[in-house]
PQR file with spaces between the fields and no chain letter, atoms N, CA, C, O and H, PARSE charges and radii, in Angstrom:
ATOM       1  N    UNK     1      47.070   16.928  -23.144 -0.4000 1.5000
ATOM       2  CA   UNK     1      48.085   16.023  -22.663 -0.0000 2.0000
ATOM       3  C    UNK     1      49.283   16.830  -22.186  0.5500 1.7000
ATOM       4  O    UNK     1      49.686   17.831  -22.779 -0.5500 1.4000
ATOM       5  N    UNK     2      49.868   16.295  -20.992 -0.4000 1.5000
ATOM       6  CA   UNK     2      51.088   16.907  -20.446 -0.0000 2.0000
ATOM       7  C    UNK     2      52.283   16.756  -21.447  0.5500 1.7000
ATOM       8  O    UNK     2      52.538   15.728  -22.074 -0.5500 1.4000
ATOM       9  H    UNK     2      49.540   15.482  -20.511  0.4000 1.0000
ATOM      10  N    UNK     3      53.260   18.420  -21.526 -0.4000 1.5000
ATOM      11  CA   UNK     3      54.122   18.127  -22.355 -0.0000 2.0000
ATOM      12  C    UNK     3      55.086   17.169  -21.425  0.5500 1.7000
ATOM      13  O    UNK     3      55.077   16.968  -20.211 -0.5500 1.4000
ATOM      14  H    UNK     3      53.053   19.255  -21.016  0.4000 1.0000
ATOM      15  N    UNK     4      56.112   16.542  -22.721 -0.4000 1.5000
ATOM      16  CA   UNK     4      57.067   15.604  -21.721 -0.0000 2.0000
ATOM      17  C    UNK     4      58.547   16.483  -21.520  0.5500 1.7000
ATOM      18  O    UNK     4      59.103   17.228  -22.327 -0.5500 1.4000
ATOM      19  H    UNK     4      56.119   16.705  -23.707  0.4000 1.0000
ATOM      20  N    UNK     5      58.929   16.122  -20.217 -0.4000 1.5000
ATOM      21  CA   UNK     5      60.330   17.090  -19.670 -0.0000 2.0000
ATOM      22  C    UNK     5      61.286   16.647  -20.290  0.5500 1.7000
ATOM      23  O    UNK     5      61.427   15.774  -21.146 -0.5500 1.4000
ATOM      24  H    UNK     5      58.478   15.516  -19.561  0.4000 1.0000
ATOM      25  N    UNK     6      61.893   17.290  -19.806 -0.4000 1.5000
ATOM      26  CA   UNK     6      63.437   16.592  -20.445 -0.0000 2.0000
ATOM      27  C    UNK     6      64.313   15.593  -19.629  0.5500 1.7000
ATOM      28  O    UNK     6      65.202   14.855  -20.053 -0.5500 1.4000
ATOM      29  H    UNK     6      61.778   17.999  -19.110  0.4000 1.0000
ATOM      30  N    UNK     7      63.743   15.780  -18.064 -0.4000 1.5000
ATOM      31  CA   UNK     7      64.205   14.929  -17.531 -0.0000 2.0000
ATOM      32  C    UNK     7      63.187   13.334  -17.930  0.5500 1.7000
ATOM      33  O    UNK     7      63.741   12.248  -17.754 -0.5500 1.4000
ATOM      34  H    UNK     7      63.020   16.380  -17.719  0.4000 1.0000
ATOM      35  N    UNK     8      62.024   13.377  -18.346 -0.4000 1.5000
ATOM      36  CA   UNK     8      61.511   12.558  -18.634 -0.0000 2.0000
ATOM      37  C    UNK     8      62.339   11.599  -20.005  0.5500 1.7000
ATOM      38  O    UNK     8      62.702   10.429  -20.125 -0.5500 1.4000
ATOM      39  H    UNK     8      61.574   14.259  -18.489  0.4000 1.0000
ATOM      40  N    UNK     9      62.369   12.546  -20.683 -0.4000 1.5000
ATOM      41  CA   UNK     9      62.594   12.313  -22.119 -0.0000 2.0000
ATOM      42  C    UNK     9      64.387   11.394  -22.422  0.5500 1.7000
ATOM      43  O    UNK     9      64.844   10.607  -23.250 -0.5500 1.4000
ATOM      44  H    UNK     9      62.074   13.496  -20.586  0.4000 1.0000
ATOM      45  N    UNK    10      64.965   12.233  -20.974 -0.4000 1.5000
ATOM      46  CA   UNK    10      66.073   11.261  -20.687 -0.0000 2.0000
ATOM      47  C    UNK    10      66.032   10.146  -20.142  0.5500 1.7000
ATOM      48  O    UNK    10      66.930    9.323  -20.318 -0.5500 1.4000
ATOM      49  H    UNK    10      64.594   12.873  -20.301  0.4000 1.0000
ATOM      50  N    UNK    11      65.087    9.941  -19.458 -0.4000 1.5000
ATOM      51  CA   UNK    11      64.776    8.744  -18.755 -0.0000 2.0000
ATOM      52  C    UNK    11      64.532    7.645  -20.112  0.5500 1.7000
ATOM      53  O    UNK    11      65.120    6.573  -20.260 -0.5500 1.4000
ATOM      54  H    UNK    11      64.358   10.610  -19.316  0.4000 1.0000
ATOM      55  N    UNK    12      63.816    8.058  -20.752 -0.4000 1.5000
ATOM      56  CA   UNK    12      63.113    7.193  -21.893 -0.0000 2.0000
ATOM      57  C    UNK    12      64.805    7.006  -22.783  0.5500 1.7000
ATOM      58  O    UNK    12      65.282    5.886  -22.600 -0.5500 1.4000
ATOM      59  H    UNK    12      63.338    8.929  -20.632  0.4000 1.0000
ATOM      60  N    UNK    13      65.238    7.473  -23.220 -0.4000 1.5000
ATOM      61  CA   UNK    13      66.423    7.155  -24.167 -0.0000 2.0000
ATOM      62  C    UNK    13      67.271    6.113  -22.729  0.5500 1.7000
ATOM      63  O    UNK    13      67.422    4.932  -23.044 -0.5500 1.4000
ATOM      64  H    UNK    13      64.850    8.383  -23.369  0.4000 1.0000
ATOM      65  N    UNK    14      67.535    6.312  -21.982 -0.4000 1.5000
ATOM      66  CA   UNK    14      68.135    5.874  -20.632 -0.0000 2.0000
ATOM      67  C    UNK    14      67.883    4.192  -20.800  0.5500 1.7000
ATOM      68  O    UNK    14      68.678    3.274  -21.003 -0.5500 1.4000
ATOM      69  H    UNK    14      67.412    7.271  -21.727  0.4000 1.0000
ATOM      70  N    UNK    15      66.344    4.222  -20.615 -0.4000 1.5000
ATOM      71  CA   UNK    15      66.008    3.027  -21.067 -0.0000 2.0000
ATOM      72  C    UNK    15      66.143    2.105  -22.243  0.5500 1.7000
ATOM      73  O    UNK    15      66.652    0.991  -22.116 -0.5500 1.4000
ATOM      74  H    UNK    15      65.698    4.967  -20.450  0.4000 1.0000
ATOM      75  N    UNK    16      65.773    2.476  -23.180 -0.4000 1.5000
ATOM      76  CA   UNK    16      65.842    2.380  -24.472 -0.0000 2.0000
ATOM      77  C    UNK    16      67.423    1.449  -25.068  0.5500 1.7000
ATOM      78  O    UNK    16      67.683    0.473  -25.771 -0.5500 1.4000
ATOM      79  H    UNK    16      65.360    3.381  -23.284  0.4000 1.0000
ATOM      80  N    UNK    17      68.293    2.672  -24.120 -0.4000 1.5000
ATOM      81  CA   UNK    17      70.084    1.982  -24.366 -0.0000 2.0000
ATOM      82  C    UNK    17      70.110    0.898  -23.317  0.5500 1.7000
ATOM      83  O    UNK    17      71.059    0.139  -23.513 -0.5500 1.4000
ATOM      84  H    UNK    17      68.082    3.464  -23.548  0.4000 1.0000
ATOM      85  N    UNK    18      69.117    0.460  -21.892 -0.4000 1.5000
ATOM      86  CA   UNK    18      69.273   -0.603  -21.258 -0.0000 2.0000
ATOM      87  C    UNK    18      68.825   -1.884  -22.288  0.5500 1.7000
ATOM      88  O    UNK    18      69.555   -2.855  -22.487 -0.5500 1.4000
ATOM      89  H    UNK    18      68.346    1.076  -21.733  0.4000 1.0000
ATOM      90  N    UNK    19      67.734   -1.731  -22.788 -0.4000 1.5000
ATOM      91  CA   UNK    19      66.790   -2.831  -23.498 -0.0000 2.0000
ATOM      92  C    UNK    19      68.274   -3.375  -24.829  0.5500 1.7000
ATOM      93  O    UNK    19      68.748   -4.494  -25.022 -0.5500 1.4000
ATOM      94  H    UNK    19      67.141   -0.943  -22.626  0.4000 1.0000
ATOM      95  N    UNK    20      68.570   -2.201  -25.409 -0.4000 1.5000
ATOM      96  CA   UNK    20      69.234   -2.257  -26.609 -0.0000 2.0000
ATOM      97  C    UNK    20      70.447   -3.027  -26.017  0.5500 1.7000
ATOM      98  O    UNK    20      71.015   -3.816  -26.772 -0.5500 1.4000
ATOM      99  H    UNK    20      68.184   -1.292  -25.252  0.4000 1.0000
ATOM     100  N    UNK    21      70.881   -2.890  -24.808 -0.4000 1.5000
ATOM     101  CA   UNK    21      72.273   -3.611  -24.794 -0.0000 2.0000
ATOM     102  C    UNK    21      71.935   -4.987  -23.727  0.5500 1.7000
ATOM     103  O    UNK    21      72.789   -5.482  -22.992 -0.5500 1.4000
ATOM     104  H    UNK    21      70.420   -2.250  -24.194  0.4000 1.0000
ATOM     105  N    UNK    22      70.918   -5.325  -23.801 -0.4000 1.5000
ATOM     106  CA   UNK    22      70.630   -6.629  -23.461 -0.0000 2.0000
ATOM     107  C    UNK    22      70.066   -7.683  -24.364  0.5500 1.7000
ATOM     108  O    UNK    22      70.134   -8.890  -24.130 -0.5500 1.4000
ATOM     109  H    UNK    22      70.224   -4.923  -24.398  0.4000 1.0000
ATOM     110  N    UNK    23      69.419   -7.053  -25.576 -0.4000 1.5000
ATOM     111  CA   UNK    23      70.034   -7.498  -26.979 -0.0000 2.0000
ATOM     112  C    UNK    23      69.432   -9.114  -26.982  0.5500 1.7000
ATOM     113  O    UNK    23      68.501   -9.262  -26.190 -0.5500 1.4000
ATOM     114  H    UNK    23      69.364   -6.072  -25.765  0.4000 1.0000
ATOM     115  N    UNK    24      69.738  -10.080  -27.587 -0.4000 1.5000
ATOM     116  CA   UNK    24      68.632  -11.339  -27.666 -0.0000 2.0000
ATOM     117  C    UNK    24      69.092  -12.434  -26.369  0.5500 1.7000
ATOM     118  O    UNK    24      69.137  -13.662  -26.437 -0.5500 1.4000
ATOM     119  H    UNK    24      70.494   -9.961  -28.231  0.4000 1.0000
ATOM     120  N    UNK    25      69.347  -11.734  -25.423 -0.4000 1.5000
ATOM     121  CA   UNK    25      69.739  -12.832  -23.916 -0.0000 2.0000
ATOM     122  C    UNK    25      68.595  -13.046  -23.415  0.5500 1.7000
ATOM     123  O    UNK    25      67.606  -12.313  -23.394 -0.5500 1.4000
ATOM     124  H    UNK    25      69.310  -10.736  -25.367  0.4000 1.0000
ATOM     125  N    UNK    26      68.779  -14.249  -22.939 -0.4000 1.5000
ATOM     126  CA   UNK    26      67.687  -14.980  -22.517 -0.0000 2.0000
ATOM     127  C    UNK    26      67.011  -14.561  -20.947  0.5500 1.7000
ATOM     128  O    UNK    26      65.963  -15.026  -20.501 -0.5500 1.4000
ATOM     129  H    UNK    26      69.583  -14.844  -22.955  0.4000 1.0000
ATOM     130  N    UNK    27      67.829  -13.648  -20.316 -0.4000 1.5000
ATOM     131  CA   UNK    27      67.385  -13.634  -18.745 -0.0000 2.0000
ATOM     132  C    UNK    27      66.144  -12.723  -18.953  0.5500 1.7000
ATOM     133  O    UNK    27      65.989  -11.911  -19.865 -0.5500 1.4000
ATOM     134  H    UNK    27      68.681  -13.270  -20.679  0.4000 1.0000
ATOM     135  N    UNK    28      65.531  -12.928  -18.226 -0.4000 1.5000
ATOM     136  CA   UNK    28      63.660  -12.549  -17.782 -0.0000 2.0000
ATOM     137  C    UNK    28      62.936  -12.988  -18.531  0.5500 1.7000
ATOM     138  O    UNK    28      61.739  -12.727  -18.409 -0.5500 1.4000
ATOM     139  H    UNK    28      65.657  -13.588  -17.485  0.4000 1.0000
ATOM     140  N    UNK    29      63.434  -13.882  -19.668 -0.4000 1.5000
ATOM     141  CA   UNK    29      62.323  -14.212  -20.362 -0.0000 2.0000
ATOM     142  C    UNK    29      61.831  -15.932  -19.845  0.5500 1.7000
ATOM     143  O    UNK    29      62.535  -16.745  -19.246 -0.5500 1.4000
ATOM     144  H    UNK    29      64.406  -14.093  -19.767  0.4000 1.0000
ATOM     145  N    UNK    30      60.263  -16.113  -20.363 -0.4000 1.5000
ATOM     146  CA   UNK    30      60.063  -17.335  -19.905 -0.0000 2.0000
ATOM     147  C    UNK    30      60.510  -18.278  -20.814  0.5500 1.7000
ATOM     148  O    UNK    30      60.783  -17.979  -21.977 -0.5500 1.4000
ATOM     149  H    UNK    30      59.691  -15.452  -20.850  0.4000 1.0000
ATOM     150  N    UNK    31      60.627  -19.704  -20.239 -0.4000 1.5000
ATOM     151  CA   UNK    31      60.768  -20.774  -20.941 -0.0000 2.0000
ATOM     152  C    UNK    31      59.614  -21.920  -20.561  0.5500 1.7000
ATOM     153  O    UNK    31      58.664  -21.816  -19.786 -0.5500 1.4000
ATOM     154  H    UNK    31      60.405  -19.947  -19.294  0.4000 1.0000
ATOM     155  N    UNK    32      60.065  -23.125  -21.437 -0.4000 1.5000
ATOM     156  CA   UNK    32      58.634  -24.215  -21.511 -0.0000 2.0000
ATOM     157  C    UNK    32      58.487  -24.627  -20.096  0.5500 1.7000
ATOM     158  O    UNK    32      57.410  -24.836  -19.538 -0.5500 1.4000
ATOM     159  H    UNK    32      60.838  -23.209  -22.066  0.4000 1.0000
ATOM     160  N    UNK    33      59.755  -24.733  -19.522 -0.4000 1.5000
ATOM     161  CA   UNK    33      59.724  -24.961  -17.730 -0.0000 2.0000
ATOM     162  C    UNK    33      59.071  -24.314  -16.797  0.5500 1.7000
ATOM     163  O    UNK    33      58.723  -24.855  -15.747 -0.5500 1.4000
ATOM     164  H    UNK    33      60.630  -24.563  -19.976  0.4000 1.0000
ATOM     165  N    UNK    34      58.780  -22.772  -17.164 -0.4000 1.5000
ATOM     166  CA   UNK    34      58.704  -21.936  -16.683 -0.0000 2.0000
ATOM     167  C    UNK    34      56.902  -22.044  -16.866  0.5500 1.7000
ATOM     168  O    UNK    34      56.051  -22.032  -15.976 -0.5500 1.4000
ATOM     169  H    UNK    34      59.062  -22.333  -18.017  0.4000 1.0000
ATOM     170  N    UNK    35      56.762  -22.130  -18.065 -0.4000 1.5000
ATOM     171  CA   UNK    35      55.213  -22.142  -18.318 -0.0000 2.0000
ATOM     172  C    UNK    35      54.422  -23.264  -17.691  0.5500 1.7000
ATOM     173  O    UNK    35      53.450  -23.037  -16.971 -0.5500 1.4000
ATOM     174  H    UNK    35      57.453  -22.140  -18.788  0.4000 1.0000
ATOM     175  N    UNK    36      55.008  -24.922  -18.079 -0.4000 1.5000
ATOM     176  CA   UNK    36      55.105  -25.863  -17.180 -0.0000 2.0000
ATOM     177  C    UNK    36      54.334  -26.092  -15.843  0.5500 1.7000
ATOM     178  O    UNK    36      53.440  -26.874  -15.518 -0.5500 1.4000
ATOM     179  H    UNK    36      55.798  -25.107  -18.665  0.4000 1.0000
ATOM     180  N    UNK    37      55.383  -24.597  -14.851 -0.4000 1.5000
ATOM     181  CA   UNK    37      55.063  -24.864  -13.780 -0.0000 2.0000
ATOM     182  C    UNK    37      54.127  -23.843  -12.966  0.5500 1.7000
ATOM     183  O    UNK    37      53.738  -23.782  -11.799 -0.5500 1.4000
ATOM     184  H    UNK    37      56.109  -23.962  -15.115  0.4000 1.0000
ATOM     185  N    UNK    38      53.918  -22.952  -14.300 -0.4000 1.5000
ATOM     186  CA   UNK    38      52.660  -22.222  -14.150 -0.0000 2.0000
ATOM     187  C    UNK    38      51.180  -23.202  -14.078  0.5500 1.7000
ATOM     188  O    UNK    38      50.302  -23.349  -13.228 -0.5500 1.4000
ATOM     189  H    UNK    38      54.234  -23.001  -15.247  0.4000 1.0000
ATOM     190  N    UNK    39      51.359  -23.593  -15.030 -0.4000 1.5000
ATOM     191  CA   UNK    39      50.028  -24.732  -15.687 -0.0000 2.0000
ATOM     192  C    UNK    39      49.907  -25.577  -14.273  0.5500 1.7000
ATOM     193  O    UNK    39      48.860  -25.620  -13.626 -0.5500 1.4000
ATOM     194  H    UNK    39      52.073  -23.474  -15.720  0.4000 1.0000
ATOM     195  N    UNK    40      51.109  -26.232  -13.892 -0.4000 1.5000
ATOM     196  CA   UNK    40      50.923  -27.385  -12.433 -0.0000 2.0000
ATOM     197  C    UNK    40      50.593  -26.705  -11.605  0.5500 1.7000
ATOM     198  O    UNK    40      49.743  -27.260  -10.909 -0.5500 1.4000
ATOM     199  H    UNK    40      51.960  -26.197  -14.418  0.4000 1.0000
ATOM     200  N    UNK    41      50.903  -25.437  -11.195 -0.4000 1.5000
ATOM     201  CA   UNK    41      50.545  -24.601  -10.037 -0.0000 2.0000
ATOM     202  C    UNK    41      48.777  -24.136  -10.252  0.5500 1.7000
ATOM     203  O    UNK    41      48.031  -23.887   -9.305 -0.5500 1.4000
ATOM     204  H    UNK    41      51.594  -24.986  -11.760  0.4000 1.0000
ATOM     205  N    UNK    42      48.488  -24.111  -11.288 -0.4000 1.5000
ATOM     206  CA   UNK    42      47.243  -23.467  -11.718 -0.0000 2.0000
ATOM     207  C    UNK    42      46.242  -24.441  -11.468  0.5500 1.7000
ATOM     208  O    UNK    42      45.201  -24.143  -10.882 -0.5500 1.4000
ATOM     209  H    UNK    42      49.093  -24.313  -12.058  0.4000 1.0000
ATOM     210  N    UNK    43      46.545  -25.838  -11.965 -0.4000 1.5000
ATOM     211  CA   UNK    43      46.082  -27.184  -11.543 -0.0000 2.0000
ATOM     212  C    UNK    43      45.609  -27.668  -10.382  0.5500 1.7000
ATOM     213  O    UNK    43      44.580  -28.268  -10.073 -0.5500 1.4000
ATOM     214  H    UNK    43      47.391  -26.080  -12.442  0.4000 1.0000
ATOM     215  N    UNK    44      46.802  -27.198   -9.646 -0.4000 1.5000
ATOM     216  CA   UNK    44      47.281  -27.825   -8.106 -0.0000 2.0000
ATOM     217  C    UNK    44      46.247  -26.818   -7.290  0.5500 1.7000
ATOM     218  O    UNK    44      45.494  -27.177   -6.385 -0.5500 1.4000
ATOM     219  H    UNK    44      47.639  -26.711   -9.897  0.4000 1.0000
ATOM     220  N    UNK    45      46.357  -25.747   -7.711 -0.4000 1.5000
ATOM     221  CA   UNK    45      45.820  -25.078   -6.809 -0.0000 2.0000
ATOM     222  C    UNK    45      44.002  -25.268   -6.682  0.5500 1.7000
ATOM     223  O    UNK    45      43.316  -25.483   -5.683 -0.5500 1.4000
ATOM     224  H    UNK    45      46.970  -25.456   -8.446  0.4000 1.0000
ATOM     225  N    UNK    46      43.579  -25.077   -8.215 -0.4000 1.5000
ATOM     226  CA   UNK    46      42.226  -25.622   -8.900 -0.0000 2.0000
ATOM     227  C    UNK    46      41.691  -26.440   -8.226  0.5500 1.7000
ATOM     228  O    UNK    46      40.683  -26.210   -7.558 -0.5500 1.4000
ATOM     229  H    UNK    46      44.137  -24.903   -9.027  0.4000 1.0000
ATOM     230  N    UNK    47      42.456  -27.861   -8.307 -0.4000 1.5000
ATOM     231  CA   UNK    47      41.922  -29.135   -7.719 -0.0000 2.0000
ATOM     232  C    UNK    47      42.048  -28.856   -6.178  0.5500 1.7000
ATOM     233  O    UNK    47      41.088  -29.396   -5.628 -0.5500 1.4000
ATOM     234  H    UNK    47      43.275  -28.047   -8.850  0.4000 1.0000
ATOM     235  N    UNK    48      43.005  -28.107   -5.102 -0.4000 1.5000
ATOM     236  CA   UNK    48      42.985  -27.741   -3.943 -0.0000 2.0000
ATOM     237  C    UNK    48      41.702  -27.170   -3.432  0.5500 1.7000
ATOM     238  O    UNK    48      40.871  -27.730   -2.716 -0.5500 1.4000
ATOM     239  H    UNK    48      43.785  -27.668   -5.549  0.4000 1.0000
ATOM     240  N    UNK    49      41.682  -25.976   -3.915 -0.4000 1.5000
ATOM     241  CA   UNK    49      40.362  -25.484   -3.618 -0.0000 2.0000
ATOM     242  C    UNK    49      38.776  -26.118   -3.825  0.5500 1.7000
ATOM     243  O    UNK    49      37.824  -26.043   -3.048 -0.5500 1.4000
ATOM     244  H    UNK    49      42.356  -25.521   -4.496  0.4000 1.0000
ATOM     245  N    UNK    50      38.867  -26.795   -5.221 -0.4000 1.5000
ATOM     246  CA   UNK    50      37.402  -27.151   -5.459 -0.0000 2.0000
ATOM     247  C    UNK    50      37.292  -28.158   -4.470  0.5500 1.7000
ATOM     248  O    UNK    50      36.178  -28.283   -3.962 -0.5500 1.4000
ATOM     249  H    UNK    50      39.640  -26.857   -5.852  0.4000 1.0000
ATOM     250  N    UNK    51      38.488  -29.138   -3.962 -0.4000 1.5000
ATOM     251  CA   UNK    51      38.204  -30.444   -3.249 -0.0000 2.0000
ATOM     252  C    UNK    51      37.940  -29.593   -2.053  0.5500 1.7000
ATOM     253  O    UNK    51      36.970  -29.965   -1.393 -0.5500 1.4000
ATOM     254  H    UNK    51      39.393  -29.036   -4.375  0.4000 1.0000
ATOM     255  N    UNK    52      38.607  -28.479   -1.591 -0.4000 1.5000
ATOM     256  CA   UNK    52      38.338  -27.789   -0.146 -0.0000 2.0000
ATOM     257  C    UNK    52      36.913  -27.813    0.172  0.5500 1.7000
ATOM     258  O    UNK    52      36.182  -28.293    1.038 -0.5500 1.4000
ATOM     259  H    UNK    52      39.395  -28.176   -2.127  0.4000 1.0000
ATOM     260  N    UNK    53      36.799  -26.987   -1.049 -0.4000 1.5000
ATOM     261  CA   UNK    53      34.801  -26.226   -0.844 -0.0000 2.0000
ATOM     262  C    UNK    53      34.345  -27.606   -0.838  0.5500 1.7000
ATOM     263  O    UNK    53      33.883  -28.076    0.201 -0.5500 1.4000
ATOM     264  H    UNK    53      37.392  -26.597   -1.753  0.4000 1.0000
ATOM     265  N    UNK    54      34.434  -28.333   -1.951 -0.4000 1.5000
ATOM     266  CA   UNK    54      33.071  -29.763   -1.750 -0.0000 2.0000
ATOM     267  C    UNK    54      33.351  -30.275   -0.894  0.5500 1.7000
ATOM     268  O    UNK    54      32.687  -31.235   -0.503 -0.5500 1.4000
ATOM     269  H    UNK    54      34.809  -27.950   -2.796  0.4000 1.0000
């Protein structure tokens, strides 16, 4: 396995202090709306296509 650099190794702590100072906020995460309109889209599309082909 490749050793890791140091410019790597900064990158990783770099990150690490992004994650840490965004802390329990809600942005990028999903919600029930969000899942919702996954499921209708998944549906929509399902029933689109199968009615296409038959």
């Amino acid at each position: 396995m490749e050793r890791l650099s140091a410019d790597w190794l900064a990158e990783i702590d770099r990150r690490a202090e992004v994650y840490e100072a965004i802390g329990e906020e809600a942005e990028g995460r999903m919600t029930v709306i969000d899942y919702l309109g996954i499921a209708a889209l998944m549906l929509f599309l399902t029933i689109g296509f199968w009615t296409w082909v038959a």
